[in-house]
C-alpha positions in Angstrom: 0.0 0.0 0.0 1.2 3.4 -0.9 0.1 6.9 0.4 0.0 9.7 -2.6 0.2 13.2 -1.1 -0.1 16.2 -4.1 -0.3 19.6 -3.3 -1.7 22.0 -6.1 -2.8 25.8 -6.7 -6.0 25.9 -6.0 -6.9 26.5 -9.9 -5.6 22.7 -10.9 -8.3 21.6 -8.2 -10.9 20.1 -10.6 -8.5 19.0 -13.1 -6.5 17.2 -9.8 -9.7 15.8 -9.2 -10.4 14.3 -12.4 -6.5 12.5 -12.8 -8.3 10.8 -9.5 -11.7 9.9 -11.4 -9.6 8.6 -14.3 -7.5 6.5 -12.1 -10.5 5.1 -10.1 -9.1 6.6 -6.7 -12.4 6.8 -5.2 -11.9 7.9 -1.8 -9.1 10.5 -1.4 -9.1 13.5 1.4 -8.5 17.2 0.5 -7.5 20.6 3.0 -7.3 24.2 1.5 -3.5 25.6 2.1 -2.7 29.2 2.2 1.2 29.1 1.2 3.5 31.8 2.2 6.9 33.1 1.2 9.2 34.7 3.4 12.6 36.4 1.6 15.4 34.7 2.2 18.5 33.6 -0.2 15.8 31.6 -2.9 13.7 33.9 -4.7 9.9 33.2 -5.0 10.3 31.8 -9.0 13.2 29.2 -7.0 10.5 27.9 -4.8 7.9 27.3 -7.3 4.0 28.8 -6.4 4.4 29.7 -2.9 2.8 33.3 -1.8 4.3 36.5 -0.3 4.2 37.1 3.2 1.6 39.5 2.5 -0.1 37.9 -0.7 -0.5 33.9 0.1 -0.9 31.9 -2.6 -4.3 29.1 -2.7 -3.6 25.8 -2.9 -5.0 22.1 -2.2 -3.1 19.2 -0.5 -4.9 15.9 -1.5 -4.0 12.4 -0.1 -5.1 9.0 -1.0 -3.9 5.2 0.1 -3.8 3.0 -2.7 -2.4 -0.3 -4.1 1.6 0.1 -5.3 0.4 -0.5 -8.9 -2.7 2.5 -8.4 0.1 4.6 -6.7 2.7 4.1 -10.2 0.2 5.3 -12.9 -1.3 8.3 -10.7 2.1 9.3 -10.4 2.9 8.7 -14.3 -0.7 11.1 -14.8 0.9 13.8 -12.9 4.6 13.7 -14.3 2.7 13.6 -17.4 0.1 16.3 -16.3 3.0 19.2 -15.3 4.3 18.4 -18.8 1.8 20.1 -20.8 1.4 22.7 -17.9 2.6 25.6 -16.4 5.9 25.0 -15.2 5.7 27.5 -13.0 3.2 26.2 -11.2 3.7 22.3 -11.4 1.5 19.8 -9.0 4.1 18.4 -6.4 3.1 14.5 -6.1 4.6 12.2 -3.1 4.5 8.7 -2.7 5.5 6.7 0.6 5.3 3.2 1.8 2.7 2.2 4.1 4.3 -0.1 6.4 1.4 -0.9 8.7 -1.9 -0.1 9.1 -5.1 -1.3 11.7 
């Protein structure tokens, strides 16, 4: 068993939800994310989509626990999903082993 984790701007939201529609991932859970960007030594186009401190950038964080095959081709739709999209503003996907569960 695998656990996805992608994190999005909040205007990918429907189109994150359909790559889980299309890959049968019928239970998955979703919080709203306010990102912010304090200056440091990376520049905000370094970090990727992450707001000012005073102007936040939206975004999702979905997760889902799936079968290890389930977990490959969601992760293949995204990789394949930030290719035809703004690079700027890629969807960050994660996938970890779930070693136990009850």
């Amino acid at each position: 068993m695998k656990l996805v984790a992608v994190m999005g701007i909040d205007a990918y939201r429907d189109d994150l939800h359909r790559l889980y529609q299309a890959h049968a991932i019928q239970v998955f859970s979703e919080i709203d994310i306010r990102g912010h960007y304090h200056a440091g030594e990376a520049s905000a186009s370094d970090i990727g989509w992450f707001g000012h401190a005073n102007h936040p950038a939206y975004s999702t964080l979905t997760w889902a626990f799936v079968a290890d095959d389930e977990a490959q081709a969601f992760m293949d739709a995204i990789a394949e999903f930030n290719m035809t999209h703004d690079t700027d503003h890629r969807i960050r996907a994660f996938q970890m082993d779930v070693e136990r569960a009850v």
